[in-house]
C-alpha positions as a Markdown table, in Angstrom:
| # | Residue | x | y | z |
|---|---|---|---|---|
| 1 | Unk | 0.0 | 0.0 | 0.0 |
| 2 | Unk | 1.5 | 3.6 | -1.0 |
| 3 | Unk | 1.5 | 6.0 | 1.2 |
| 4 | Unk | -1.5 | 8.8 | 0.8 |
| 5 | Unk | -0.7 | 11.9 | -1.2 |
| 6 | Unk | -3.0 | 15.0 | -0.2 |
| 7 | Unk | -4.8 | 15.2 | -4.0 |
| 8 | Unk | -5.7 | 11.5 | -3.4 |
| 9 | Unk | -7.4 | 12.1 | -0.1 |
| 10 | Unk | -8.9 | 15.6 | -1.3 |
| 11 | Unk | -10.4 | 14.0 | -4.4 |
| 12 | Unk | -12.0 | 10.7 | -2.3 |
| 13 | Unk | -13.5 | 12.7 | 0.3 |
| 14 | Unk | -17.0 | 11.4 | 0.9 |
| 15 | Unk | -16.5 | 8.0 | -0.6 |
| 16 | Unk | -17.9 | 5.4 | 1.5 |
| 17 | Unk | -16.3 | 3.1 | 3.5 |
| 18 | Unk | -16.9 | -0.2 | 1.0 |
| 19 | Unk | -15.4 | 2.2 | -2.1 |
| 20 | Unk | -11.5 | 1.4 | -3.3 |
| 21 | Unk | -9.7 | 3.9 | -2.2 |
| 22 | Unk | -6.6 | 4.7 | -4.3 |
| 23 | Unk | -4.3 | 5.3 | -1.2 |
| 24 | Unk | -5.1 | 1.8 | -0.4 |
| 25 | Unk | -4.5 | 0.3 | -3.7 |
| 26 | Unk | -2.9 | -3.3 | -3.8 |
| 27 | Unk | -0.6 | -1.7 | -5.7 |
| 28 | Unk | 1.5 | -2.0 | -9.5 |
| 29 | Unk | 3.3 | -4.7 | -10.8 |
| 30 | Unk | 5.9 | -2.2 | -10.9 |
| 31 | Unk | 6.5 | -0.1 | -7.8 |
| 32 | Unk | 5.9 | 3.5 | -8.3 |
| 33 | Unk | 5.9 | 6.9 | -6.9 |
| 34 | Unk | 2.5 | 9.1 | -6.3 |
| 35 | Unk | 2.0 | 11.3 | -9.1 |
| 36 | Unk | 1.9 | 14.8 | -7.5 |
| 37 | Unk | -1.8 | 16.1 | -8.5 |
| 38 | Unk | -3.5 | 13.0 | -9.8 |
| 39 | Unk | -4.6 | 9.9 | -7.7 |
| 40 | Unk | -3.4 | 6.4 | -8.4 |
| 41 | Unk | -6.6 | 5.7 | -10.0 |
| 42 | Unk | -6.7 | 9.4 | -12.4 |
| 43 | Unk | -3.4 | 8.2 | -13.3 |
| 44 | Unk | -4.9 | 4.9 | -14.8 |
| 45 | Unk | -7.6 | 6.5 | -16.5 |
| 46 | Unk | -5.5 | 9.1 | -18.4 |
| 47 | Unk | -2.6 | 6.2 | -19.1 |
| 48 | Unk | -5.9 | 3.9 | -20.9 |
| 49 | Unk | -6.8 | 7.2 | -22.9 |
| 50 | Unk | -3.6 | 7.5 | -24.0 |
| 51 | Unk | -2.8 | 4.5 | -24.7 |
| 52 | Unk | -2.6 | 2.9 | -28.7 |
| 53 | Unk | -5.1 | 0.4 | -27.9 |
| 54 | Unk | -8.1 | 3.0 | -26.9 |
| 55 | Unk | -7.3 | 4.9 | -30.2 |
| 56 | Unk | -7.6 | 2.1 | -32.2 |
| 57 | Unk | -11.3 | 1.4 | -30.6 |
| 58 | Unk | -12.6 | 4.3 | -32.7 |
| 59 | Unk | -12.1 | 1.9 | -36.2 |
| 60 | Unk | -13.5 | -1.5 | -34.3 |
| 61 | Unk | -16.9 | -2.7 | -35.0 |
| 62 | Unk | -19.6 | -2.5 | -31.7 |
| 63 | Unk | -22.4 | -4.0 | -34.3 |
| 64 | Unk | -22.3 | -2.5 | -37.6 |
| 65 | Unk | -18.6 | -2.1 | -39.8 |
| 66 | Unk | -16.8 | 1.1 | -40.4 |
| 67 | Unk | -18.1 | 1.6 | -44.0 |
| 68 | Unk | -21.7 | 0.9 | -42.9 |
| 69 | Unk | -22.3 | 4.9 | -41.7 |
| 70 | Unk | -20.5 | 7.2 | -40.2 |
| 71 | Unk | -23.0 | 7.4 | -36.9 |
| 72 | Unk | -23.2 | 3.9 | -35.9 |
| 73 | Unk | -21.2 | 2.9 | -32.2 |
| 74 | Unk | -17.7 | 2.2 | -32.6 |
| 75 | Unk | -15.9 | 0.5 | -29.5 |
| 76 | Unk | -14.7 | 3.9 | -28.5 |
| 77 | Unk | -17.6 | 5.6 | -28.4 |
| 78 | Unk | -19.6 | 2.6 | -26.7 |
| 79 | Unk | -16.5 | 2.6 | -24.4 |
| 80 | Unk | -17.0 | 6.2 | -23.8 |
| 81 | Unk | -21.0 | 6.0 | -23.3 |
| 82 | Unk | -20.4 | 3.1 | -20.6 |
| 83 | Unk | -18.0 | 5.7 | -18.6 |
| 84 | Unk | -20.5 | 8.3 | -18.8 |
| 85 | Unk | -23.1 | 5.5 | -17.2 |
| 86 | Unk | -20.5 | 4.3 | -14.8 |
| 87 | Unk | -19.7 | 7.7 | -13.4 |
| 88 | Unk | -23.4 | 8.2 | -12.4 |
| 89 | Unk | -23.9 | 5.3 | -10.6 |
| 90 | Unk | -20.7 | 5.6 | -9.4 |
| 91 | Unk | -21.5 | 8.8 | -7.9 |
| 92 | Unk | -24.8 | 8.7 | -6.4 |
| 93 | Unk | -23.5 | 5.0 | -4.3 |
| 94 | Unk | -20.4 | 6.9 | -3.1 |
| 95 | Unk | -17.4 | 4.5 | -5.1 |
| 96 | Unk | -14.8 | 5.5 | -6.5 |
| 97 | Unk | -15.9 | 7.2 | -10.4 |
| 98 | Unk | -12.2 | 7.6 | -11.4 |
| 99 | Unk | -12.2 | 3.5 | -10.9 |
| 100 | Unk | -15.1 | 3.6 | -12.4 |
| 101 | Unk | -13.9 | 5.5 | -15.2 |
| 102 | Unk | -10.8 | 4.2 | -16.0 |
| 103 | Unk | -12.6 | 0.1 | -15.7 |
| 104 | Unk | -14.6 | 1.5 | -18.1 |
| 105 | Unk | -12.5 | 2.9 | -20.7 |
| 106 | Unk | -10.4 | -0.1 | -20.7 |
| 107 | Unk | -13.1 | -2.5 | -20.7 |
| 108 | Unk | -13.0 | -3.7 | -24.3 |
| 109 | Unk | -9.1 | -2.6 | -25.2 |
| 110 | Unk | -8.4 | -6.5 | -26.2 |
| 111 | Unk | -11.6 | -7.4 | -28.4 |
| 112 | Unk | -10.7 | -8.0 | -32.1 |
| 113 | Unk | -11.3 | -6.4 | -35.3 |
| 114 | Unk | -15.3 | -7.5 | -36.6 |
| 115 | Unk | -16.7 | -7.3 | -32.7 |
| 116 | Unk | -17.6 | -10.7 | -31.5 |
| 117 | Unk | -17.7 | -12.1 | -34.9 |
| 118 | Unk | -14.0 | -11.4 | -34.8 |
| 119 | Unk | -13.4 | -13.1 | -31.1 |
| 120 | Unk | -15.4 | -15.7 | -32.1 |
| 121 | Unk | -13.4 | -17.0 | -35.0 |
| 122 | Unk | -10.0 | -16.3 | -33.6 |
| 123 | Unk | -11.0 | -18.4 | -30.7 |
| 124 | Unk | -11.6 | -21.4 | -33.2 |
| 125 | Unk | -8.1 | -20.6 | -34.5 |
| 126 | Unk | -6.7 | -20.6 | -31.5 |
| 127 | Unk | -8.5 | -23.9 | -29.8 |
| 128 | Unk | -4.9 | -25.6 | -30.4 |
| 129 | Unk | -3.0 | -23.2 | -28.8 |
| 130 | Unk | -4.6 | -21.8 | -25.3 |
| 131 | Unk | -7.6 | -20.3 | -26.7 |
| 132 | Unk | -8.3 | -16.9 | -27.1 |
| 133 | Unk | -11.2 | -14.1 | -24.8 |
| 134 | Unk | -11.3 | -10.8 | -25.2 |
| 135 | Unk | -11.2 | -10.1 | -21.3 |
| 136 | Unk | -7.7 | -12.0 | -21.0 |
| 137 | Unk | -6.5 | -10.2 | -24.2 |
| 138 | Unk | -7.7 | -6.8 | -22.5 |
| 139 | Unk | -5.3 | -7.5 | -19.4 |
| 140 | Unk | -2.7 | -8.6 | -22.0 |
| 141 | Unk | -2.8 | -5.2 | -23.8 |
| 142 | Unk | -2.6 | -3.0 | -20.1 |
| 143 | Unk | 0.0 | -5.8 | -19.0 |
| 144 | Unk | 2.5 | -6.1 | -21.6 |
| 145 | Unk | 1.6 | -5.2 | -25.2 |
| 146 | Unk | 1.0 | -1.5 | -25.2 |
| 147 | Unk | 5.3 | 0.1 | -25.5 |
| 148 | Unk | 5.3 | 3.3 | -24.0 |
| 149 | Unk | 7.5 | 3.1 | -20.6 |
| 150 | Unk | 11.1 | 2.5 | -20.7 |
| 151 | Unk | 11.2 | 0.8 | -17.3 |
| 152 | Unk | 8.5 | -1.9 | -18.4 |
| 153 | Unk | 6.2 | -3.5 | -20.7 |
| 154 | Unk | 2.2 | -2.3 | -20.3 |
| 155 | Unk | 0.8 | 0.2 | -18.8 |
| 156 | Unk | 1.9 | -0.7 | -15.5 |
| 157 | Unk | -1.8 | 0.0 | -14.3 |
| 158 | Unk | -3.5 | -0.7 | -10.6 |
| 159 | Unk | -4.4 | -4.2 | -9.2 |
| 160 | Unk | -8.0 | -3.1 | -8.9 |
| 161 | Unk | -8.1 | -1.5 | -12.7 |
| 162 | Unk | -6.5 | -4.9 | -14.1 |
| 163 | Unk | -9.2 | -6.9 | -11.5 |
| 164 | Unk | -11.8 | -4.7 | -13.1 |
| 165 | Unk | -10.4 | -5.5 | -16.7 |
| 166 | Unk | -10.8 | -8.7 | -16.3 |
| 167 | Unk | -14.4 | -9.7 | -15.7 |
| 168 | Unk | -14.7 | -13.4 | -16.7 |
| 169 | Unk | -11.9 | -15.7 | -16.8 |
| 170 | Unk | -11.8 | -19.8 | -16.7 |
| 171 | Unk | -10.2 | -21.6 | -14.1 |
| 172 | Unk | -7.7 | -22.8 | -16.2 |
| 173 | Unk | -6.4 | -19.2 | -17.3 |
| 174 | Unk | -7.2 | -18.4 | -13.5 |
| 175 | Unk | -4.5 | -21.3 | -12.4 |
| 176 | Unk | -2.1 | -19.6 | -14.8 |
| 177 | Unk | -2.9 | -16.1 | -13.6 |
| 178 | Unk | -2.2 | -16.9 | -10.3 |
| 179 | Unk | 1.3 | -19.2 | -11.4 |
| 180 | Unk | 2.7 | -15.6 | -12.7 |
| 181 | Unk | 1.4 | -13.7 | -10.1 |
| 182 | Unk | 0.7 | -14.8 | -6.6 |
| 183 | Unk | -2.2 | -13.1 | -5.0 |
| 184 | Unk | -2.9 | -11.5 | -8.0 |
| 185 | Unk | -6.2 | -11.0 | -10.1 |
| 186 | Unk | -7.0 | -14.5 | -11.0 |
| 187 | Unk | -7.5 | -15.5 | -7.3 |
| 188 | Unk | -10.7 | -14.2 | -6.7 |
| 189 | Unk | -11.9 | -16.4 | -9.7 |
| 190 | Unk | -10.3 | -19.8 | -7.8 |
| 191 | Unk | -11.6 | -18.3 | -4.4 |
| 192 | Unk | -15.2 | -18.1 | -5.5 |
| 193 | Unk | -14.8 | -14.0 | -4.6 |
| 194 | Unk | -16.2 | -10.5 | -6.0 |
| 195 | Unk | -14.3 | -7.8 | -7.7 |
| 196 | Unk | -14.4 | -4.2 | -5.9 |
| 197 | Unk | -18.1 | -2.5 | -6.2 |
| 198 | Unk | -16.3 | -0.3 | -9.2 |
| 199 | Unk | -16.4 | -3.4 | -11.0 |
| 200 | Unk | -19.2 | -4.8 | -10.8 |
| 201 | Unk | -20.8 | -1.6 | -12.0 |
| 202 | Unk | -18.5 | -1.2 | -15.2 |
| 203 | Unk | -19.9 | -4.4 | -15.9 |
| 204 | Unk | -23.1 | -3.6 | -15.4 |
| 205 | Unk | -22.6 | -0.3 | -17.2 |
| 206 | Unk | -21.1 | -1.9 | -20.2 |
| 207 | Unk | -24.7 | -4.1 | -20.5 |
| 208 | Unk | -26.8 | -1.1 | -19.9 |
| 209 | Unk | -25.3 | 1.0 | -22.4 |
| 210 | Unk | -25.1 | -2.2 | -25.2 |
| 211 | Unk | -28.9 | -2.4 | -25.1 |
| 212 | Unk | -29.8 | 0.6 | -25.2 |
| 213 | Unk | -27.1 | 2.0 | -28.0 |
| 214 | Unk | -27.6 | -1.2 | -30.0 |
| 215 | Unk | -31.5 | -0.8 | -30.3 |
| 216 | Unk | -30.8 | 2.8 | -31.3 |
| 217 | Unk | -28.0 | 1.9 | -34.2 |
| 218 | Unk | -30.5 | -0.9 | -35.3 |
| 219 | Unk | -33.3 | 1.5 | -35.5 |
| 220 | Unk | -31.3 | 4.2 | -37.6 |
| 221 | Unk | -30.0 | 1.5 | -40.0 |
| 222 | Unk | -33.5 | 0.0 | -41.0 |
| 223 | Unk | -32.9 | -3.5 | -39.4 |
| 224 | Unk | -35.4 | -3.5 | -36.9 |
| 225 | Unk | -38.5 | -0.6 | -36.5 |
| 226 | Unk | -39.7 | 1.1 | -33.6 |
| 227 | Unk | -42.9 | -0.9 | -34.6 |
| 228 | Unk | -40.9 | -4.0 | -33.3 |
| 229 | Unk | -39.1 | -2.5 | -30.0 |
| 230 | Unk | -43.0 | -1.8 | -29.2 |
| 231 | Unk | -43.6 | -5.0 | -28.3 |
| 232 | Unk | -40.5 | -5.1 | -26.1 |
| 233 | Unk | -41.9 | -4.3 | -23.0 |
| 234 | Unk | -39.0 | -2.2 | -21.2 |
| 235 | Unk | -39.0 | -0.1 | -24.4 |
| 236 | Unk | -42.6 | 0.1 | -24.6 |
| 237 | Unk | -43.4 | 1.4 | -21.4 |
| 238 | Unk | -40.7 | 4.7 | -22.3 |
| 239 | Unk | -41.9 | 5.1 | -25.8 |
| 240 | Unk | -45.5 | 5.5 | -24.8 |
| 241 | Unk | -44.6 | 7.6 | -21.7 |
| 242 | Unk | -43.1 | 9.7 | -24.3 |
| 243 | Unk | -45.6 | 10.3 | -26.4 |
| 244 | Unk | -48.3 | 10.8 | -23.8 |
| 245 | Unk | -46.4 | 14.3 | -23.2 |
| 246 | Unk | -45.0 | 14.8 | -26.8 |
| 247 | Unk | -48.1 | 13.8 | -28.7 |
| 248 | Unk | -46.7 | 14.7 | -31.9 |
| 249 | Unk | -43.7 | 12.8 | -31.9 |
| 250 | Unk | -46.4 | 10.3 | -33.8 |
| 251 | Unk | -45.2 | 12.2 | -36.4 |
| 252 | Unk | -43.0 | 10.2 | -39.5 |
| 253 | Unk | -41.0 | 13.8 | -39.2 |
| 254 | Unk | -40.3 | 12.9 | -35.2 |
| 255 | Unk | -40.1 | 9.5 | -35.6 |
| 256 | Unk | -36.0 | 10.0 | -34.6 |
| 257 | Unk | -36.9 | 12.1 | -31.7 |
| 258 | Unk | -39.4 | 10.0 | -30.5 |
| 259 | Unk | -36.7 | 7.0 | -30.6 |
| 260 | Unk | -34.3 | 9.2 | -28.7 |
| 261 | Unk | -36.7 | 10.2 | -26.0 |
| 262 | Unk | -38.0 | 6.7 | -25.6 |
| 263 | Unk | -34.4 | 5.8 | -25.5 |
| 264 | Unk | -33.4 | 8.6 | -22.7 |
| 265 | Unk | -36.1 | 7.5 | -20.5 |
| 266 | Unk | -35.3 | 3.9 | -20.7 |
| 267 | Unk | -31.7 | 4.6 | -19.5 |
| 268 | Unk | -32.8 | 6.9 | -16.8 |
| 269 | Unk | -34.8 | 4.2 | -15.1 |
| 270 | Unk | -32.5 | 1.6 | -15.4 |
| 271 | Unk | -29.4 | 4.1 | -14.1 |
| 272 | Unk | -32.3 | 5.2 | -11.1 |
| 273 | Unk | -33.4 | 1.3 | -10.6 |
| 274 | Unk | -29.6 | -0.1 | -10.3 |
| 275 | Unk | -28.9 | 3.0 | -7.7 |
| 276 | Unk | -32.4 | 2.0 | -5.7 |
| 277 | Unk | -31.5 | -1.7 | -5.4 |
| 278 | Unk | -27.8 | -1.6 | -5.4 |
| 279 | Unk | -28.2 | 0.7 | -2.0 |
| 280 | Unk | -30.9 | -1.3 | -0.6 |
| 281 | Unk | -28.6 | -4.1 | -0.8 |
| 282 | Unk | -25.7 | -2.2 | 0.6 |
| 283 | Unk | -27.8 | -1.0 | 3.4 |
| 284 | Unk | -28.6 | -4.6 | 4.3 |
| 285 | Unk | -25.1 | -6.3 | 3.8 |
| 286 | Unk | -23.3 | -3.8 | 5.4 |
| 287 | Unk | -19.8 | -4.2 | 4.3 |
| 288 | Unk | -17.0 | -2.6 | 6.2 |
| 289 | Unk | -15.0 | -2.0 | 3.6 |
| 290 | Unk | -13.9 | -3.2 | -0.1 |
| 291 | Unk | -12.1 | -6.8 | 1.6 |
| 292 | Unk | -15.9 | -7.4 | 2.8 |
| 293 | Unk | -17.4 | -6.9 | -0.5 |
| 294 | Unk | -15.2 | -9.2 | -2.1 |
| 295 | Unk | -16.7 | -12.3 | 0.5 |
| 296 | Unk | -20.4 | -11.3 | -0.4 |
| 297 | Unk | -22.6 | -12.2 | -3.4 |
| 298 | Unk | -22.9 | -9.6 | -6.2 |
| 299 | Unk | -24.3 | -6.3 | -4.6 |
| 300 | Unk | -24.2 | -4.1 | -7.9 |
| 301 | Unk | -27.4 | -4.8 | -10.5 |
| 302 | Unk | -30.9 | -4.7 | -10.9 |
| 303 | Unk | -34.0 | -5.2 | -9.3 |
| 304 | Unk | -35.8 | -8.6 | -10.5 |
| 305 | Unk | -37.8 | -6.7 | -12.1 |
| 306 | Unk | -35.8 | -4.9 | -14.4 |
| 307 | Unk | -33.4 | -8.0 | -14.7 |
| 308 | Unk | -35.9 | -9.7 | -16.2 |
| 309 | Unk | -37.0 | -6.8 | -18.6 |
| 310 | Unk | -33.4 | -6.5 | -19.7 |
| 311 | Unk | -32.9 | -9.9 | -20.2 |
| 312 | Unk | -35.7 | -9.6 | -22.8 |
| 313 | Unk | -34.6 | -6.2 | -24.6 |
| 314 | Unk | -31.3 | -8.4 | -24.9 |
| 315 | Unk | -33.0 | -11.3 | -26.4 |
| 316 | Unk | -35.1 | -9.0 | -28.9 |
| 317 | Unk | -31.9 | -7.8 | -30.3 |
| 318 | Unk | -30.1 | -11.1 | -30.4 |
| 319 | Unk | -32.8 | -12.5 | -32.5 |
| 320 | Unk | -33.5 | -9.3 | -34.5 |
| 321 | Unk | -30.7 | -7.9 | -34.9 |
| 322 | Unk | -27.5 | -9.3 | -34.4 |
| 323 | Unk | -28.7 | -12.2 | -36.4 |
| 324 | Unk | -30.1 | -10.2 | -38.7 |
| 325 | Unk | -29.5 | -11.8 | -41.9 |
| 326 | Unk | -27.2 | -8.5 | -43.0 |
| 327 | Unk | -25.2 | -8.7 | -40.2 |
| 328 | Unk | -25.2 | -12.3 | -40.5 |
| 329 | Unk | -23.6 | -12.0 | -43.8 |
| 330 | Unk | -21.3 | -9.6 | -42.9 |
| 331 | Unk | -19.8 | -11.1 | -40.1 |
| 332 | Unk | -20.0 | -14.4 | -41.9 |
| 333 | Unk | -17.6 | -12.4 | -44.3 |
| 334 | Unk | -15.2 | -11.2 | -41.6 |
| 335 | Unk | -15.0 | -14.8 | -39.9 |
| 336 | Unk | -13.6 | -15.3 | -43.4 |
| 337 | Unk | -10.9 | -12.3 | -43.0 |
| 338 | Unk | -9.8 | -13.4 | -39.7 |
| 339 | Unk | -9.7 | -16.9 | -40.4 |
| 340 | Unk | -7.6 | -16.7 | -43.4 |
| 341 | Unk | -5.1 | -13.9 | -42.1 |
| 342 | Unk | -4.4 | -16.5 | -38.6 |
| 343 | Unk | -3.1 | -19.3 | -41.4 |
| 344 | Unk | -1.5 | -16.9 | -43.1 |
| 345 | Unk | 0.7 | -15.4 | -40.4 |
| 346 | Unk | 1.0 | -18.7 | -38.8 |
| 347 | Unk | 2.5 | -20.4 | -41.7 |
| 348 | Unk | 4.9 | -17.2 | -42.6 |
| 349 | Unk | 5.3 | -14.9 | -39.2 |
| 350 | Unk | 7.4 | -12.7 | -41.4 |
| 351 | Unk | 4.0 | -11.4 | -43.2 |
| 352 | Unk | 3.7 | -9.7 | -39.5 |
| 353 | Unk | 4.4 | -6.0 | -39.0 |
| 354 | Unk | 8.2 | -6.3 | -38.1 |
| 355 | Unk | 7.8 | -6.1 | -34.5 |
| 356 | Unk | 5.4 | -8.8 | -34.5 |
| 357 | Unk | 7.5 | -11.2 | -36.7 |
| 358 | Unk | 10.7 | -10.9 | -34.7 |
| 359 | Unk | 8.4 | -11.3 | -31.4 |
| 360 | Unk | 7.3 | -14.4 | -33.3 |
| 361 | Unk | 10.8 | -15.6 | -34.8 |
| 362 | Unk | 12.2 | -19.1 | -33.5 |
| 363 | Unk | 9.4 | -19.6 | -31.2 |
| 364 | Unk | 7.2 | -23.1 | -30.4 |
| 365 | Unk | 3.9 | -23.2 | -32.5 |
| 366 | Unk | 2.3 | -22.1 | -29.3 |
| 367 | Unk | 3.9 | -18.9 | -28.7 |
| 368 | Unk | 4.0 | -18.2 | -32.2 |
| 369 | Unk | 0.3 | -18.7 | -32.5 |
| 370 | Unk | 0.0 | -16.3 | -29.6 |
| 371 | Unk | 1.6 | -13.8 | -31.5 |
| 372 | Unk | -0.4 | -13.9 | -34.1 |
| 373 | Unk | -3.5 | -13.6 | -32.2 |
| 374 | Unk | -2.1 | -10.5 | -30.3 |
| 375 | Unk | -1.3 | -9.0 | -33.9 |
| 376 | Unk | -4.8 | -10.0 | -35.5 |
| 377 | Unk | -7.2 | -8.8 | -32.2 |
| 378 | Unk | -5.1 | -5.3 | -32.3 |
| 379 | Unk | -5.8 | -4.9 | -35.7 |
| 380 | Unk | -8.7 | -2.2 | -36.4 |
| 381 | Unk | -11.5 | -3.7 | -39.1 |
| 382 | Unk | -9.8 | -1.3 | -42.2 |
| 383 | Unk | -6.4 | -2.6 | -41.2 |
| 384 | Unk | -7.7 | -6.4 | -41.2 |
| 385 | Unk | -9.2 | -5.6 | -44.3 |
| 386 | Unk | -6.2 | -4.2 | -46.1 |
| 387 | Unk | -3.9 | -6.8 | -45.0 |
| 388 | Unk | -6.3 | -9.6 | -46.1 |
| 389 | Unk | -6.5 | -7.6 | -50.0 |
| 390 | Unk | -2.3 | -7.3 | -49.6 |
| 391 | Unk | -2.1 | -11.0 | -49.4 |
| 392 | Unk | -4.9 | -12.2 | -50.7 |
| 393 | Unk | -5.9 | -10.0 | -53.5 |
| 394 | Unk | -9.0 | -10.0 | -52.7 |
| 395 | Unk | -11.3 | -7.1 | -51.5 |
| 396 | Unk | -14.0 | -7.6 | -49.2 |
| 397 | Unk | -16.0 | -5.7 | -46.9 |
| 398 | Unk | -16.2 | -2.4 | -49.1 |
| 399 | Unk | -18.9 | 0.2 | -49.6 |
């Protein structure tokens, strides 16, 4: 544990006692001193902004590709939206929203070119060779692949930013986790443990926002109509509330406003319902302090209610839209892309930007093939696409 600097005690007055508190942070792999006006936990958040990895979010695919429109969500600015959600939770319980923030921000830094399609088929291409997630592959980029620091690989961020990072994880990559580093964020996986409140809400956050940002992309691109989120009723319930005051967003003209406002509301009520239950449940358990949290059950989320309503906005948009059969084809076409540049760089590592190919020169098949998939799920969807058209020849994916 550092020792407190005054800007990190000015800036986490009022927290309560169950909030991390960056003075007591478990600390970097690599020892530190305090930065002088920014807490341990600002520091983290402005390293992740600055970082190659969150720039390269603004060029991955959240549903629809780059080329698609210039309006859909990107991972950068779902990344961004789930911050903004995070910090107001964040600050009505009393946590930390610099955590928050920085959890946030970082939450998707490792997913792959081609959103899930992308993880998806990298993770067939890598079954033979440890598998690939895009949570692990996030605490890969802030633990070793972003170069920036002389003294050491990564970003060299907190313990509870990396627990935060890294939201699911297997026992098997929680064994080896905890091989490399003793105490370290894989044990709470083995122990049957919590992650800090912080956390728990960027997850939450990151679900919240998804639905909500999703259904509105799907909407503008002509997939699904508001005709069909009618009958969902979480959306419903908004969209008619809306209108009830706005009559004339009926209107074909306000058709977009009366999305947006439905939309608003919708989000309101969820941010309002997790803040209502989450402090209920706080107010029953009790917990001394962040250790305590970590022995209880899950203390950030939803009433039933809206858990249930949730779950059924997400299964609208499963069906609807992310099987869509356009977005079906398209990802069909990008499981193509990946597929073909993982043989390709496998067979001949010296197709790999240079650092990559060196990196990859005289290794096992299993390292190598790590490489690769560090190279490939760094790649932004243009880049993938002009590296598949470079050896390939062919061109795929274009307007």
């Amino acid at each position: 544990m550092q020792p407190a600097e005054p800007q990190q005690i000015w800036t986490e007055l009022g927290l309560a006692p169950y909030a991390c508190f960056s003075h007591r942070s478990q600390g970097r792999l690599h020892a530190q001193e305090a930065a002088p006006t920014r807490s341990a936990f600002q520091r983290d958040r402005d390293r992740i902004v600055h970082s190659t990895a969150f720039r390269r979010l603004v060029y991955k695919t959240q549903v629809f590709l780059n080329h698609e429109g210039d309006l859909f969500r990107t991972r950068l600015t779902h990344s961004i939206e789930v911050a903004q959600l995070g910090r107001s939770v964040a600050r009505a319980l009393r946590i930390n929203e610099d955590l928050t923030e920085a959890i946030c921000l970082a939450h998707d830094l490792g997913h792959t070119p081609f959103g899930h399609a992308g993880q998806d088929v990298l993770n067939d291409c890598m079954q033979d060779f440890g598998g690939f997630e895009h949570n692990m592959q996030s605490l890969r980029v802030v633990d070793t692949l972003e170069e920036r620091y002389p003294d050491y690989s990564g970003l060299n961020l907190c313990f509870e930013t990396r627990e935060g990072i890294l939201k699911h994880c297997s026992a098997k990559h929680a064994r080896q986790l905890e091989a490399r580093e003793p105490g370290g964020v894989g044990q709470r996986f083995l122990l049957g443990q919590r992650p800090g409140l912080e956390a728990q809400l960027a997850n939450l956050a990151d679900e919240i926002a998804y639905n909500a940002h999703d259904a509105d992309d799907g909407v503008r691109s002509g997939l699904i109509s508001l005709g069909q989120l009618m009958g969902v009723p979480l959306f419903a319930r908004y969209a008619h509330e809306a209108l009830a005051e706005y009559p004339q967003l009926q209107e074909p003209r306000w058709q977009r406003k009366w999305l947006y406002e439905a939309t608003r509301r919708m989000l309101s009520e969820q941010i309002y319902d997790v803040i209502r239950h989450t402090s209920a449940g706080l107010q029953a358990a009790q917990p001394a302090d962040v250790d305590a949290v970590r022995q209880l059950p899950a203390l950030v989320g939803f009433s039933s209610t809206m858990a249930a309503e949730s779950a059924e906005l997400k299964r609208f948009l499963f069906k609807n839209l992310y099987r869509h059969p356009q977005v079906m084809q398209t990802t069909g076409q990008a499981k193509v892309v990946v597929r073909e540049l993982f043989d390709i760089y496998l067979a001949d590592p010296a197709q790999m930007k240079p650092r990559f190919a060196a990196r990859a020169a005289g290794l096992d098949p299993i390292a190598c093939a790590r490489v690769v998939a560090d190279f490939i799920a760094g790649m932004t969807d243009r880049y993938a696409l002009r590296e598949h058209e470079r050896l390939t020849g062919q061109r795929v994916l274009v307007p």
